[in-house]
C-alpha positions as CSV (number, residue, x, y, z in Angstrom):
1,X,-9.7,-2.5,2.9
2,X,-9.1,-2.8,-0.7
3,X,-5.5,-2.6,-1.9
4,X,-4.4,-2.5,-5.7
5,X,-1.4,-4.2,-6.3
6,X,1.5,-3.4,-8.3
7,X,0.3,-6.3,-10.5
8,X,-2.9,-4.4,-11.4
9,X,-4.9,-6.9,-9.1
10,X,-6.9,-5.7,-6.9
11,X,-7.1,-7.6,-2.6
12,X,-9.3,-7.3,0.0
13,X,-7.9,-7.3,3.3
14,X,-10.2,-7.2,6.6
15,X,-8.1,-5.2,9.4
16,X,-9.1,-3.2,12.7
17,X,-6.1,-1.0,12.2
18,X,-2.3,-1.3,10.4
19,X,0.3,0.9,9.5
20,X,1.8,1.1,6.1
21,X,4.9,-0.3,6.4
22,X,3.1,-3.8,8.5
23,X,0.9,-3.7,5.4
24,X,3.5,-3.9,2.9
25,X,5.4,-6.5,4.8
26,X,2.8,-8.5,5.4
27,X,1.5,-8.4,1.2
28,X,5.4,-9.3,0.6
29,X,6.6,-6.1,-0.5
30,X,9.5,-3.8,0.0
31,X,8.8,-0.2,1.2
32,X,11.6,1.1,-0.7
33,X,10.6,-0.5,-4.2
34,X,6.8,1.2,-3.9
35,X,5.1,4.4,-3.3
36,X,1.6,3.9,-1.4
37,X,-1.1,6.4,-2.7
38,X,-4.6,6.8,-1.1
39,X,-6.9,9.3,-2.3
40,X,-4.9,11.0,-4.8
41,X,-2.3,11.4,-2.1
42,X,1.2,9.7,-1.7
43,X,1.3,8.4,2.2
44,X,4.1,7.5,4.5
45,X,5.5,4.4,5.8
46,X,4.1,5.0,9.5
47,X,0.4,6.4,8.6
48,X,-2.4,4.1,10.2
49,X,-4.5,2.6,8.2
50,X,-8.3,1.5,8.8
51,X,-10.9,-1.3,6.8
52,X,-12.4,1.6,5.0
53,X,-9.1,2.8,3.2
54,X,-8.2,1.9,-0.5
55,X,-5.1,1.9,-1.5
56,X,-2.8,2.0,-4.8
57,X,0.3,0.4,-4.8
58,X,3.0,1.8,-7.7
59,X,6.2,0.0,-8.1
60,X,9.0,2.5,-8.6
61,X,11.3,1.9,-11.7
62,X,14.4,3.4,-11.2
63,X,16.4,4.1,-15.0
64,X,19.1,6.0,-16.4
Protein backbone atom coordinates (compact mmCIF):
# COMPACT_ATOMS: atom_id res chain seq x y z
CA UNK A 1 0.00 0.00 0.00
CA UNK A 2 1.34 3.29 -0.57
CA UNK A 3 0.33 6.07 1.91
CA UNK A 4 1.22 9.85 1.53
CA UNK A 5 1.84 11.44 4.52
CA UNK A 6 0.85 14.74 5.92
CA UNK A 7 4.55 15.58 5.50
CA UNK A 8 4.37 15.22 1.79
CA UNK A 9 6.38 11.86 2.06
CA UNK A 10 5.26 9.20 0.53
CA UNK A 11 5.54 5.05 2.69
CA UNK A 12 5.07 1.88 1.58
CA UNK A 13 3.42 -0.39 3.84
CA UNK A 14 2.95 -4.28 3.04
CA UNK A 15 -0.49 -5.49 4.78
CA UNK A 16 -3.01 -8.41 4.07
CA UNK A 17 -5.84 -6.23 5.32
CA UNK A 18 -6.28 -3.01 7.97
CA UNK A 19 -8.78 -0.66 8.77
CA UNK A 20 -8.32 3.00 8.70
CA UNK A 21 -8.34 3.90 12.07
CA UNK A 22 -5.40 0.60 12.89
CA UNK A 23 -3.55 2.33 10.03
CA UNK A 24 -3.45 5.71 11.43
CA UNK A 25 -2.52 4.42 14.91
CA UNK A 26 -0.11 2.34 13.84
CA UNK A 27 1.76 5.50 11.43
CA UNK A 28 1.38 7.60 14.85
CA UNK A 29 -1.44 9.70 13.85
CA UNK A 30 -4.62 10.98 15.40
CA UNK A 31 -7.91 10.27 13.43
CA UNK A 32 -9.39 13.41 14.52
CA UNK A 33 -6.34 15.67 13.30
CA UNK A 34 -6.64 14.01 9.51
CA UNK A 35 -8.93 13.28 6.80
CA UNK A 36 -8.03 9.97 4.82
CA UNK A 37 -8.65 10.32 0.95
CA UNK A 38 -8.40 7.43 -1.52
CA UNK A 39 -9.31 7.85 -5.03
CA UNK A 40 -10.57 11.22 -5.01
CA UNK A 41 -12.84 10.14 -2.21
CA UNK A 42 -12.69 10.99 1.64
CA UNK A 43 -13.08 7.46 3.64
CA UNK A 44 -14.07 6.56 7.13
CA UNK A 45 -12.36 5.55 10.07
CA UNK A 46 -13.74 1.75 9.93
CA UNK A 47 -13.24 1.10 5.92
CA UNK A 48 -10.89 -2.01 5.22
CA UNK A 49 -8.06 -1.44 3.59
CA UNK A 50 -5.98 -3.90 1.24
CA UNK A 51 -1.94 -3.74 -0.30
CA UNK A 52 -3.30 -2.40 -3.50
CA UNK A 53 -4.84 0.92 -1.98
CA UNK A 54 -3.10 4.37 -2.02
CA UNK A 55 -3.78 6.71 0.26
CA UNK A 56 -3.58 10.61 0.93
CA UNK A 57 -3.31 11.77 4.27
CA UNK A 58 -4.44 15.72 4.87
CA UNK A 59 -3.82 17.25 8.19
CA UNK A 60 -6.80 19.31 9.11
CA UNK A 61 -5.98 23.02 10.23
CA UNK A 62 -8.54 24.22 12.25
CA UNK A 63 -8.57 28.59 12.34
CA UNK A 64 -10.68 31.34 13.20
Amino acid sequence: MKVKLPSGKTEKIEITSIKVEKLLHLLGINPSSVIVVMDGQIISEDSALCNEDELQIIRVVYGG
